[in-house]
PQR file with spaces between the fields and no chain letter, atoms N, CA, C, O and H, PARSE charges and radii, in Angstrom:
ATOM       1  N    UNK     1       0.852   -1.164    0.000 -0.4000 1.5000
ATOM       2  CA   UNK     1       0.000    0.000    0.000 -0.0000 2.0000
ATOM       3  C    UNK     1       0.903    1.235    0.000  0.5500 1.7000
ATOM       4  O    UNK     1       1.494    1.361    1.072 -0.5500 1.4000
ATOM       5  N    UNK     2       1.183    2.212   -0.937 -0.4000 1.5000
ATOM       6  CA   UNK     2       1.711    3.265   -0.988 -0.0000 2.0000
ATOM       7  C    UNK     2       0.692    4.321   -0.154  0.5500 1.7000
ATOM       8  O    UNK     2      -0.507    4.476   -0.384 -0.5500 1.4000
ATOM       9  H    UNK     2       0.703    2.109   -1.808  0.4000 1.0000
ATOM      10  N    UNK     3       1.332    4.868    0.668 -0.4000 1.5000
ATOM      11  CA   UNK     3       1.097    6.572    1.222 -0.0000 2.0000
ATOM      12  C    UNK     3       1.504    7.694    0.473  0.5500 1.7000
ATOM      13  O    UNK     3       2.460    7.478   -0.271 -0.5500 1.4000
ATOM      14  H    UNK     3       2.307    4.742    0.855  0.4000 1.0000
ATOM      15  N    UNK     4       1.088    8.712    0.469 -0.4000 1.5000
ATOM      16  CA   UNK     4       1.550   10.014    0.300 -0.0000 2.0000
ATOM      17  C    UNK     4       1.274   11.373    1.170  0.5500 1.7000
ATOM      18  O    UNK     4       0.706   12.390    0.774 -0.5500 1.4000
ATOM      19  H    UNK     4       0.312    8.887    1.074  0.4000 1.0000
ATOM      20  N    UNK     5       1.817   11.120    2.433 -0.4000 1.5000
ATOM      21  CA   UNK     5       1.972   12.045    3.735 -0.0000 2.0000
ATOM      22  C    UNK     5       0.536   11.496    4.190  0.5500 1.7000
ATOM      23  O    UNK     5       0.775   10.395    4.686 -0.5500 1.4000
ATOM      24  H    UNK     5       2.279   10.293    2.755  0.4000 1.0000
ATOM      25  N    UNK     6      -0.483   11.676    4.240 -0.4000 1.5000
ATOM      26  CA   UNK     6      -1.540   11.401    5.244 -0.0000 2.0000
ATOM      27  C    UNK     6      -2.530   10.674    4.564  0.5500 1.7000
ATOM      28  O    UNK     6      -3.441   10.150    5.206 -0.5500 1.4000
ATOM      29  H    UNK     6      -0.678   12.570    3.836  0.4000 1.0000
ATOM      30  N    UNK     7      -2.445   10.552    2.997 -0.4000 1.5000
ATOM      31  CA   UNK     7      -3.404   10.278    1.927 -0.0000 2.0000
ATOM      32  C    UNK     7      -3.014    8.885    1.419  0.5500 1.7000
ATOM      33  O    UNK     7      -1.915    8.549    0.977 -0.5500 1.4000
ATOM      34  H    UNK     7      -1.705   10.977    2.476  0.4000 1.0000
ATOM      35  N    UNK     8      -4.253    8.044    1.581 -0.4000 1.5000
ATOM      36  CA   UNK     8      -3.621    6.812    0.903 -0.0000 2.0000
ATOM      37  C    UNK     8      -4.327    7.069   -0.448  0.5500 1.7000
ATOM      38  O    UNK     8      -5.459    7.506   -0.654 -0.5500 1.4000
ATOM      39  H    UNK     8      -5.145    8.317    1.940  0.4000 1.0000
ATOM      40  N    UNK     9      -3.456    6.721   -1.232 -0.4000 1.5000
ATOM      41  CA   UNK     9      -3.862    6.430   -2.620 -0.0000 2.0000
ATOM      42  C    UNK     9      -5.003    5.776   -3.171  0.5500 1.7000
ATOM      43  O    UNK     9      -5.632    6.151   -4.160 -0.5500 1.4000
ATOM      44  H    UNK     9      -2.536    6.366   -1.064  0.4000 1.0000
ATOM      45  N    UNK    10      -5.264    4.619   -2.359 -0.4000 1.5000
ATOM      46  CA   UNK    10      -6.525    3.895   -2.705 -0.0000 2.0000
ATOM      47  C    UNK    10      -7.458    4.602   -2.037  0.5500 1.7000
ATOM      48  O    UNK    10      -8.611    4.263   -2.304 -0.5500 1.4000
ATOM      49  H    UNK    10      -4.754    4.314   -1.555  0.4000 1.0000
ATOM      50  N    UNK    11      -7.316    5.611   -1.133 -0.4000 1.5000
ATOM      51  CA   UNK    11      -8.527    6.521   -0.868 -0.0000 2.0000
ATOM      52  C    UNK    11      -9.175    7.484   -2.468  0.5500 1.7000
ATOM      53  O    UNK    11     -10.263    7.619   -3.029 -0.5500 1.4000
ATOM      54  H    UNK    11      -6.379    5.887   -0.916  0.4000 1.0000
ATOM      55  N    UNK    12      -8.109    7.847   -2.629 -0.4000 1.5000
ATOM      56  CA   UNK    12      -8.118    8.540   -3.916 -0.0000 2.0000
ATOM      57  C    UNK    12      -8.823    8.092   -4.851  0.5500 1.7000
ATOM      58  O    UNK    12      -9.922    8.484   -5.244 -0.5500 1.4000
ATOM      59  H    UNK    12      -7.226    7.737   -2.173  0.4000 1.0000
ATOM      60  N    UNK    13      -8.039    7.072   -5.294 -0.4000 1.5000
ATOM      61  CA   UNK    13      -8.619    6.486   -6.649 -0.0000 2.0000
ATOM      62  C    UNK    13      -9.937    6.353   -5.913  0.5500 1.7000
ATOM      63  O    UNK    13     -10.762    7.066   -6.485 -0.5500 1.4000
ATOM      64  H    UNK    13      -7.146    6.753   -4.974  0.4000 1.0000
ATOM      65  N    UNK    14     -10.515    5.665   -4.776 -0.4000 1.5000
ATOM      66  CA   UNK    14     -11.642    5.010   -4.584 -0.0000 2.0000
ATOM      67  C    UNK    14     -12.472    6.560   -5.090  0.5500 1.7000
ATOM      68  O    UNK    14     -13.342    6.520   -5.960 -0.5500 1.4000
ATOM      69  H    UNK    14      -9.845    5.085   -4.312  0.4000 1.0000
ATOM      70  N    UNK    15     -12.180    7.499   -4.610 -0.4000 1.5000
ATOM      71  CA   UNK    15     -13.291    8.935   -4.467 -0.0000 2.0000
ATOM      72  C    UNK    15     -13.332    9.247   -5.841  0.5500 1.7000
ATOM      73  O    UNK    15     -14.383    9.743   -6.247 -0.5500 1.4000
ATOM      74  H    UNK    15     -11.474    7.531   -3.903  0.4000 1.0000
ATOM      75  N    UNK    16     -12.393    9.060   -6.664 -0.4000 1.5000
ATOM      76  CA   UNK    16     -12.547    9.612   -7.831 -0.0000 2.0000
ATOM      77  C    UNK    16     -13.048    8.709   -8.784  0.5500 1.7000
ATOM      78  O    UNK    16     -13.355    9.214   -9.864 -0.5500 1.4000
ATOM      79  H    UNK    16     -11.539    8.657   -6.334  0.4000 1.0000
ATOM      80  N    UNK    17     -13.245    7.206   -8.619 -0.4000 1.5000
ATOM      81  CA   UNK    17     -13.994    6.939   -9.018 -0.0000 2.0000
ATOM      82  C    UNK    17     -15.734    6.727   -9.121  0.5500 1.7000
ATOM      83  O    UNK    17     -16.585    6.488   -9.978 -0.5500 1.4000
ATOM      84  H    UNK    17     -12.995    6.797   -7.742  0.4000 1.0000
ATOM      85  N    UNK    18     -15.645    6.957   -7.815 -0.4000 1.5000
ATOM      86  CA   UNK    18     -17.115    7.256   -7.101 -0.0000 2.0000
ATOM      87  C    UNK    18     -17.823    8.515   -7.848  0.5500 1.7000
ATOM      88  O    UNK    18     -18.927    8.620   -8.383 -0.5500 1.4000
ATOM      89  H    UNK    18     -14.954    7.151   -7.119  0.4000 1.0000
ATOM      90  N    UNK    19     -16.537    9.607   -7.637 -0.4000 1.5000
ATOM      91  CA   UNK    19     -17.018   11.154   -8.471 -0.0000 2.0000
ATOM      92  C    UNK    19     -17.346   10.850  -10.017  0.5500 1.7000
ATOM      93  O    UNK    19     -18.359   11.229  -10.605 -0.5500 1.4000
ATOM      94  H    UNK    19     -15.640    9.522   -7.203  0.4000 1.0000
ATOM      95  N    UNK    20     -16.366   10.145  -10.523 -0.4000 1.5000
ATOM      96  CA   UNK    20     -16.741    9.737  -12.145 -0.0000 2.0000
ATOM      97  C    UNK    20     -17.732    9.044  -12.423  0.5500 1.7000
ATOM      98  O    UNK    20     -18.339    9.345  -13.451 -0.5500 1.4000
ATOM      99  H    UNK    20     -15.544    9.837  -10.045  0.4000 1.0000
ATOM     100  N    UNK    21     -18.080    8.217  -11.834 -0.4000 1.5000
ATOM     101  CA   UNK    21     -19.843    7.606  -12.055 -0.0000 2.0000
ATOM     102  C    UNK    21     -20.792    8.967  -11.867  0.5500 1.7000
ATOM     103  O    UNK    21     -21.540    9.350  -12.767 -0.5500 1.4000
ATOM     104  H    UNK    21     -17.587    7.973  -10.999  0.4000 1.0000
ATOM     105  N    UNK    22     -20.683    9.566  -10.737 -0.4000 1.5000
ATOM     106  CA   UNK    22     -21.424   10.033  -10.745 -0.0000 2.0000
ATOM     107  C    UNK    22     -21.805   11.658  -11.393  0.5500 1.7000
ATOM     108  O    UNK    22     -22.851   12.304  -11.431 -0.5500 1.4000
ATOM     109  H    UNK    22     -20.076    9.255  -10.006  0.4000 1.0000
ATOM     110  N    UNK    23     -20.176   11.973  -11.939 -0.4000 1.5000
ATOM     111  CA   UNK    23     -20.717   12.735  -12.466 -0.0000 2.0000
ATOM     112  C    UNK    23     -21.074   12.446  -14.161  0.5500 1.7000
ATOM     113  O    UNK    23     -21.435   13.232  -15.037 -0.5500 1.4000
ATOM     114  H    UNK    23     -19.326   11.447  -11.908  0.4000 1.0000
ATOM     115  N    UNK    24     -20.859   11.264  -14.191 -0.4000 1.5000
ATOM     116  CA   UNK    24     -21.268   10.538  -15.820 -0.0000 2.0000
ATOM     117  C    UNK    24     -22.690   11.058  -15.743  0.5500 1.7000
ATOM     118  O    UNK    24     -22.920   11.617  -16.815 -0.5500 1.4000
ATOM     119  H    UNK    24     -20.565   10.625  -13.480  0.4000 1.0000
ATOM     120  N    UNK    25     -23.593   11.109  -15.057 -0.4000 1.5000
ATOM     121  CA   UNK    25     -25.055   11.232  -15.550 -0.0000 2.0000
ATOM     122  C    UNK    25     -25.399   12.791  -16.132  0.5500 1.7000
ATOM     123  O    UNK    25     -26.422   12.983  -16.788 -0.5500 1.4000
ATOM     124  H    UNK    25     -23.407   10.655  -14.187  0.4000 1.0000
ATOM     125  N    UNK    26     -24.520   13.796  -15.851 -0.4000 1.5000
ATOM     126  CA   UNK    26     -24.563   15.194  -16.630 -0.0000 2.0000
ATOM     127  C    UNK    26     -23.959   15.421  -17.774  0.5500 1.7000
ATOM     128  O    UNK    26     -23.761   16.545  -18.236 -0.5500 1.4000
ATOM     129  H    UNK    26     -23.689   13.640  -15.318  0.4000 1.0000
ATOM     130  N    UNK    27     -23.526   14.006  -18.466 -0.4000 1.5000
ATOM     131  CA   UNK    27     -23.099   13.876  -19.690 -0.0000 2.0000
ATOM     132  C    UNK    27     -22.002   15.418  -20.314  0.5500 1.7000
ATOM     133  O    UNK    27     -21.988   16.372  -21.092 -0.5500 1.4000
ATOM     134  H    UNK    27     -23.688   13.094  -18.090  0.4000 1.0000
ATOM     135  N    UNK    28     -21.255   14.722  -19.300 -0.4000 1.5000
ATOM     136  CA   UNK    28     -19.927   15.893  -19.244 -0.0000 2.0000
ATOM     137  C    UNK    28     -20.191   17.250  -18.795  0.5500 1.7000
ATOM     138  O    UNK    28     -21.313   17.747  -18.891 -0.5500 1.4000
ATOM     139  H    UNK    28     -21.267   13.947  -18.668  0.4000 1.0000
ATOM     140  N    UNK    29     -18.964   18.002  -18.198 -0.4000 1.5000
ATOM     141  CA   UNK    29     -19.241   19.435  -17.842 -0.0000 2.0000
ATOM     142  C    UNK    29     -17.798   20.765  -17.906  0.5500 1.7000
ATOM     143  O    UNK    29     -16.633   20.468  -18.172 -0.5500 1.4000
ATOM     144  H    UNK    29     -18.053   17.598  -18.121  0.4000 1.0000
ATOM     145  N    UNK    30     -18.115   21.677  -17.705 -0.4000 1.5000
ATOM     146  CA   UNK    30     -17.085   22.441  -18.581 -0.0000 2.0000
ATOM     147  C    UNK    30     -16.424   22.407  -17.321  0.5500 1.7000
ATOM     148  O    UNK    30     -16.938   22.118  -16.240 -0.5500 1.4000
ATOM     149  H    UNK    30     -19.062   21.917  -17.490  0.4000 1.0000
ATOM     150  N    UNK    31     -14.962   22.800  -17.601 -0.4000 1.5000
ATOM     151  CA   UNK    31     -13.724   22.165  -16.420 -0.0000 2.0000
ATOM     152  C    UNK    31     -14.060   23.609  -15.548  0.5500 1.7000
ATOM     153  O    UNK    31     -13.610   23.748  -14.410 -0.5500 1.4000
ATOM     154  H    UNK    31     -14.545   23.035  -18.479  0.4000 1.0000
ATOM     155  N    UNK    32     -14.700   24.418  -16.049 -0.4000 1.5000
ATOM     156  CA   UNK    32     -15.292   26.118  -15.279 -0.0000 2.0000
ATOM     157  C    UNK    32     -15.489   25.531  -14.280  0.5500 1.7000
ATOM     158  O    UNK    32     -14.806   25.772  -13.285 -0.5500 1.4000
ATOM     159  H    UNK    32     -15.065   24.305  -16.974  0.4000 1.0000
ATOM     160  N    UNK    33     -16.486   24.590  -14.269 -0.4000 1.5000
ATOM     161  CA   UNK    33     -17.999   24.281  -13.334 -0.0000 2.0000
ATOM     162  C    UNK    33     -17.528   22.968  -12.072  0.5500 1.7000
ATOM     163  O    UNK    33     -18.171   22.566  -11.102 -0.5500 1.4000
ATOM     164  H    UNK    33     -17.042   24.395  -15.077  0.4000 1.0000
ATOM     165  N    UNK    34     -16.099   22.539  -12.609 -0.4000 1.5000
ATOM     166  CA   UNK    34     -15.569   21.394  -11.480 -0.0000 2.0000
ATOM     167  C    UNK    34     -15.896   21.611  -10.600  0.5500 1.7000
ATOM     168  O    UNK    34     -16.582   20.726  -10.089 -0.5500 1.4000
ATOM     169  H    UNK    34     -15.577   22.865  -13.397  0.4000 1.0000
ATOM     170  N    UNK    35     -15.650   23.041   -9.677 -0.4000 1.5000
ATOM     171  CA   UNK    35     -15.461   23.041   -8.414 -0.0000 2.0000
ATOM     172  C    UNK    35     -16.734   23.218   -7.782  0.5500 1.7000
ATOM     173  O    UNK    35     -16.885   22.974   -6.585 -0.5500 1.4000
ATOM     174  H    UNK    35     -15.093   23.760  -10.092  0.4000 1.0000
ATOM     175  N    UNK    36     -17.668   23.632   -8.529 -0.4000 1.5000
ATOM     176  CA   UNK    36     -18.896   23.558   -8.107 -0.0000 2.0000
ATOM     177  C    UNK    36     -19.619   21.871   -8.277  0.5500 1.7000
ATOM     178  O    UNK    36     -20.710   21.495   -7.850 -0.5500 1.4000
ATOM     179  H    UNK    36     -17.546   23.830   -9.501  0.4000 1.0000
ATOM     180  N    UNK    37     -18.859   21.286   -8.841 -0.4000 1.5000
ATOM     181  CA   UNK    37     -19.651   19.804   -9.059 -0.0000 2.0000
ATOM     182  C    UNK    37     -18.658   19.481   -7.992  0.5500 1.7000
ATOM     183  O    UNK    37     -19.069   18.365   -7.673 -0.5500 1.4000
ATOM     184  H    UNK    37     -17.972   21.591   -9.188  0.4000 1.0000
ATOM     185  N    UNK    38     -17.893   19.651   -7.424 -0.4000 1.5000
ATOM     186  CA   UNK    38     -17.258   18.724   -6.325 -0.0000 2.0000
ATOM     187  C    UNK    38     -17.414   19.091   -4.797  0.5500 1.7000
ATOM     188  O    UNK    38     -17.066   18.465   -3.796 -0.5500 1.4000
ATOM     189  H    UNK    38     -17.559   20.557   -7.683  0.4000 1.0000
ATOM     190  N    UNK    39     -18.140   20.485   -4.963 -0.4000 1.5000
ATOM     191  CA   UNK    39     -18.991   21.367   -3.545 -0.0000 2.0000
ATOM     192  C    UNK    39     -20.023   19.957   -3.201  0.5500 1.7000
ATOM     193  O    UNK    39     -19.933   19.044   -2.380 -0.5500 1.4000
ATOM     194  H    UNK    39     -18.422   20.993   -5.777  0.4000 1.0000
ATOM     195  N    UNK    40     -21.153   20.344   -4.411 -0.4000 1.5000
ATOM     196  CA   UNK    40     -21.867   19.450   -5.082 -0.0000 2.0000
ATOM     197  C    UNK    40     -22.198   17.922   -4.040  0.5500 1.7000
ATOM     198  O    UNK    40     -23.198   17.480   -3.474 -0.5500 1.4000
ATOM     199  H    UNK    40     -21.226   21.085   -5.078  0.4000 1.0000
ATOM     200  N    UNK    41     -20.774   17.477   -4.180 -0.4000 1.5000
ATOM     201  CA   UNK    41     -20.491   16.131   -4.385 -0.0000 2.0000
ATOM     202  C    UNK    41     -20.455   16.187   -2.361  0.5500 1.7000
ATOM     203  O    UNK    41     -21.190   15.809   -1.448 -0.5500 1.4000
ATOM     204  H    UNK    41     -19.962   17.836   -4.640  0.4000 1.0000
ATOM     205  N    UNK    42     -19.511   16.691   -2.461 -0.4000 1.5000
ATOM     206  CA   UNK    42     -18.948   17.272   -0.716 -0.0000 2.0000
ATOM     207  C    UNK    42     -19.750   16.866    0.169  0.5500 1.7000
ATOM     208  O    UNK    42     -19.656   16.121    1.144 -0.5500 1.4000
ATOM     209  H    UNK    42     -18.914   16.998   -3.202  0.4000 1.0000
ATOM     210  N    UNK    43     -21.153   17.900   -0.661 -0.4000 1.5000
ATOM     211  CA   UNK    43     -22.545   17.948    0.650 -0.0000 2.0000
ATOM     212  C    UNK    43     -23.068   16.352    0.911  0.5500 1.7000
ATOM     213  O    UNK    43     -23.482   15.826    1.944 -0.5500 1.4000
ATOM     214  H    UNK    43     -21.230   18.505   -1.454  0.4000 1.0000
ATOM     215  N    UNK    44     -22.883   15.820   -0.403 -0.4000 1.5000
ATOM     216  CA   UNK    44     -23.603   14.472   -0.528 -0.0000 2.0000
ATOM     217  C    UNK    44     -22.759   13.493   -0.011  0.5500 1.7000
ATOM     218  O    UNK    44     -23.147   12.651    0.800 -0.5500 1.4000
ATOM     219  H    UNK    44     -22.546   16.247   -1.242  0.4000 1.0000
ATOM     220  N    UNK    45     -21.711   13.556   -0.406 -0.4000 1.5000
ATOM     221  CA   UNK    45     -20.813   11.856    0.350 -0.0000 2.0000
ATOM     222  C    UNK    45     -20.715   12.451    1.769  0.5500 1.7000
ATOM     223  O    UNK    45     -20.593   11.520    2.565 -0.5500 1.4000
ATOM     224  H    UNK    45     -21.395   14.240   -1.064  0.4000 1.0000
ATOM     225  N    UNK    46     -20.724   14.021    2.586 -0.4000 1.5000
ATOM     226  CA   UNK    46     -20.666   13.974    4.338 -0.0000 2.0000
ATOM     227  C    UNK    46     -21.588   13.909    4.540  0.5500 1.7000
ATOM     228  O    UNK    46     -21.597   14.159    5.745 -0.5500 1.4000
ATOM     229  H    UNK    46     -20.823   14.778    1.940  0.4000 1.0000
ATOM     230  N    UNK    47     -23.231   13.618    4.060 -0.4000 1.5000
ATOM     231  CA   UNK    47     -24.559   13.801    4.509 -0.0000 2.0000
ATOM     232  C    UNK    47     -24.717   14.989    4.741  0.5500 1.7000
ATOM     233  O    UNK    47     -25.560   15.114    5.630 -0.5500 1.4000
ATOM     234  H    UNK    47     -23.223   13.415    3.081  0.4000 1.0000
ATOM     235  N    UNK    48     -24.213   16.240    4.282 -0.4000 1.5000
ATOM     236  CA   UNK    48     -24.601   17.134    4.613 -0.0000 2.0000
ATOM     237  C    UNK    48     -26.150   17.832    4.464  0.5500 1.7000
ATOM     238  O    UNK    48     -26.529   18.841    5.059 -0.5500 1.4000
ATOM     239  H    UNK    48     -23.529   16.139    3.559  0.4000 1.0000
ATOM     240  N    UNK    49     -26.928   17.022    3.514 -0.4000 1.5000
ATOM     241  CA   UNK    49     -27.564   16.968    2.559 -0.0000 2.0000
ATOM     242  C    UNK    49     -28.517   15.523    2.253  0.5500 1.7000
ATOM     243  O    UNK    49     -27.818   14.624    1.786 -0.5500 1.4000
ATOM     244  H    UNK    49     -26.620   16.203    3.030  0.4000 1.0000
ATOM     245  N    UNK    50     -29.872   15.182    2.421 -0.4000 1.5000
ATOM     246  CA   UNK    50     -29.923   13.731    1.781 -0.0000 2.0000
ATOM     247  C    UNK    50     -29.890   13.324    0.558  0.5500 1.7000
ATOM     248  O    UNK    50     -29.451   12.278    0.079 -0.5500 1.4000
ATOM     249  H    UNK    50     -30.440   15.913    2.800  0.4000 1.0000
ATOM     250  N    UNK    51     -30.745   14.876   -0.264 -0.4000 1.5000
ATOM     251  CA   UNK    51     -30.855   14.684   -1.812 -0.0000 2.0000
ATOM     252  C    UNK    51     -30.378   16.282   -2.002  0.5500 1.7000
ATOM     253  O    UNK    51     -30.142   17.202   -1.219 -0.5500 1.4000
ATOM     254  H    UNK    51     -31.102   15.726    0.125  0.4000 1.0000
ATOM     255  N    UNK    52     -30.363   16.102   -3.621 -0.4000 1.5000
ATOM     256  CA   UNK    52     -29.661   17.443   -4.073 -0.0000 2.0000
ATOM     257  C    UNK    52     -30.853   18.455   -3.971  0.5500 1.7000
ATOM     258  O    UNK    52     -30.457   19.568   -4.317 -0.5500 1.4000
ATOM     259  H    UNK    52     -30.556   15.354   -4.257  0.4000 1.0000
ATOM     260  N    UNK    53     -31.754   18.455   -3.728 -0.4000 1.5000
ATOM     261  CA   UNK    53     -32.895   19.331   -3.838 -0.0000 2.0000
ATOM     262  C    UNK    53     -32.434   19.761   -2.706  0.5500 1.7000
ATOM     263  O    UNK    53     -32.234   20.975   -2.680 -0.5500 1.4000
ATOM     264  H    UNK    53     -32.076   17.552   -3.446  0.4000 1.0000
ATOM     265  N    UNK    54     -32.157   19.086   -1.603 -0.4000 1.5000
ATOM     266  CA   UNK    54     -31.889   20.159    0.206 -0.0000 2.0000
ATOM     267  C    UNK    54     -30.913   20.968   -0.216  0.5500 1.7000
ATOM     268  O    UNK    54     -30.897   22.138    0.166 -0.5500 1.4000
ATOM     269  H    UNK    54     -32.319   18.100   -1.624  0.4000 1.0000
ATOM     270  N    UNK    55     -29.812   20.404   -1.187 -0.4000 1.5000
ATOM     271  CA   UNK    55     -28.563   21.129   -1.610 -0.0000 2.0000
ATOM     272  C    UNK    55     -29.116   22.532   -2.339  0.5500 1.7000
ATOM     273  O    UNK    55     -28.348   23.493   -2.355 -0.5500 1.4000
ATOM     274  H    UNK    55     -29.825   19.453   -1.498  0.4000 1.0000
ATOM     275  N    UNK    56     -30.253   22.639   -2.857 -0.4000 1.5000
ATOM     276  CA   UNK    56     -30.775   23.937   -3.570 -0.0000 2.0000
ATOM     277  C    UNK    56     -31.181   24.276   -3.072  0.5500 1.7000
ATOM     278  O    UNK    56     -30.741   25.425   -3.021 -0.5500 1.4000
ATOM     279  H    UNK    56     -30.878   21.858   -2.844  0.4000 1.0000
ATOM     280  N    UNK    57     -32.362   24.113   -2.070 -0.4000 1.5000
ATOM     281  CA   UNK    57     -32.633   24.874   -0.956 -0.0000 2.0000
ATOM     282  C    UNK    57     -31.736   25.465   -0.113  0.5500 1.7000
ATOM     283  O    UNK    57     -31.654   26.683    0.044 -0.5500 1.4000
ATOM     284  H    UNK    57     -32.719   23.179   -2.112  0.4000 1.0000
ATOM     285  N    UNK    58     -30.909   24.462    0.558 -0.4000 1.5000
ATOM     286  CA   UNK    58     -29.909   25.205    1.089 -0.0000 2.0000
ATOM     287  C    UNK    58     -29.144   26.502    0.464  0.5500 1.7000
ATOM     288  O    UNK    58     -28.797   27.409    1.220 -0.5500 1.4000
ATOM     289  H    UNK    58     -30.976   23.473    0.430  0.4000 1.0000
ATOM     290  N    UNK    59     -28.872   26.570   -1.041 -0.4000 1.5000
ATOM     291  CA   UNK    59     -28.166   27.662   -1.365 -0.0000 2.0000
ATOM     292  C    UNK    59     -28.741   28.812   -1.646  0.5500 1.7000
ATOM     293  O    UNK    59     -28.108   29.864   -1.743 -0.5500 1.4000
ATOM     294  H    UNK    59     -29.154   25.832   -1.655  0.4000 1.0000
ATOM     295  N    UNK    60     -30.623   28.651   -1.878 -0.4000 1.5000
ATOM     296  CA   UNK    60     -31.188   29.205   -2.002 -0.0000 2.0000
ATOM     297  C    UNK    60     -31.258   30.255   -0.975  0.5500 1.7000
ATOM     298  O    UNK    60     -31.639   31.373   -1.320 -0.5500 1.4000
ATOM     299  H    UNK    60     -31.137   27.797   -1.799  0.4000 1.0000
ATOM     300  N    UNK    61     -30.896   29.998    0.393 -0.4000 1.5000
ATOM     301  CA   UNK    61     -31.278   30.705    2.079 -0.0000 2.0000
ATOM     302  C    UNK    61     -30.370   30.759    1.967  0.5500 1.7000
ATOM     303  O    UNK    61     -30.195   31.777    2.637 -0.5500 1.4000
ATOM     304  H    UNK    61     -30.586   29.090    0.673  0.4000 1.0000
ATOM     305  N    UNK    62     -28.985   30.379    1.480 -0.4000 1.5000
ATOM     306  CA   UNK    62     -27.861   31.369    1.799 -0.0000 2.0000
ATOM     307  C    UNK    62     -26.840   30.402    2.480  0.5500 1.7000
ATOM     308  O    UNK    62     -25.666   30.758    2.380 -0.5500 1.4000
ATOM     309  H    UNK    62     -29.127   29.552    0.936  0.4000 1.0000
ATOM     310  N    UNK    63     -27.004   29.624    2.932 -0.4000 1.5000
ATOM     311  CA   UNK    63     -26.465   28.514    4.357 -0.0000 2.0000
ATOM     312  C    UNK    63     -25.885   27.289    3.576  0.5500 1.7000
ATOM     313  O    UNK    63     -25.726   26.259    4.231 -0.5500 1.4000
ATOM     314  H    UNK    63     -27.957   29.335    3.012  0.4000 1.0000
ATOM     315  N    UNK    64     -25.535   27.282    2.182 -0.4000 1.5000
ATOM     316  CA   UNK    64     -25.293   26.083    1.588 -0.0000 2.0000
ATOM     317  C    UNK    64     -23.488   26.243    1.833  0.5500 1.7000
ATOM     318  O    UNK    64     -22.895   26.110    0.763 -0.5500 1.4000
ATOM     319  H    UNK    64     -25.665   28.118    1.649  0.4000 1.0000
ATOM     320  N    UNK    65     -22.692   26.462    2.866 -0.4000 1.5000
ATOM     321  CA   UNK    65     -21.699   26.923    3.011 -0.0000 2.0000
ATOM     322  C    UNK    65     -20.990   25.303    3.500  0.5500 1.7000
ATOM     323  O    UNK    65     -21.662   24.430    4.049 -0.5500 1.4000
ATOM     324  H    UNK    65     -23.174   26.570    3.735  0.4000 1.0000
ATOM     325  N    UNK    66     -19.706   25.184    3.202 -0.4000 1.5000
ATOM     326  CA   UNK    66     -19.145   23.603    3.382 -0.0000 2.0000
ATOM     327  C    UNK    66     -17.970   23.602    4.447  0.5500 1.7000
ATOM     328  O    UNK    66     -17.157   24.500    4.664 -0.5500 1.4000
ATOM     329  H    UNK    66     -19.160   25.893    2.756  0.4000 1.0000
ATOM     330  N    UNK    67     -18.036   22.921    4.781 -0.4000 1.5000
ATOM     331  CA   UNK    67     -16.853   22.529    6.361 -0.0000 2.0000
ATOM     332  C    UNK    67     -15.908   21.993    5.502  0.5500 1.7000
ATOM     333  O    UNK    67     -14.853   21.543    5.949 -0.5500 1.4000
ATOM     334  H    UNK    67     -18.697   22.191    4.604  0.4000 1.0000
């Protein structure tokens, strides 16, 4: 198992493949908009969020802010 300071690698790959399924269903997106698809993503894999609709509400009131 390779490390890289606190990060294991197979953490990595595991998340980024998780992110690539899921962001397959928006049938690609402009590299602009990453960081907002990985806010996105944030709320949903910590539960911040159950579905993306709380995620719009939430940004809607202002409070969609990420730890």
């Amino acid at each position: 198992m390779r490390t890289r300071g606190a990060v294991l690698l197979q953490h990595v790959n595991g998340y980024h493949s998780r992110f690539h399924g899921w962001l397959s269903r928006f049938n690609g997106v402009a590299s602009k908009y990453l960081p907002n698809y990985l806010g996105w993503r944030h709320g949903l894999d910590g539960r911040r969020w159950s579905a993306p609709a709380d995620c719009l509400i939430a940004a809607l009131r202002g409070n969609c802010a990420l730890s």
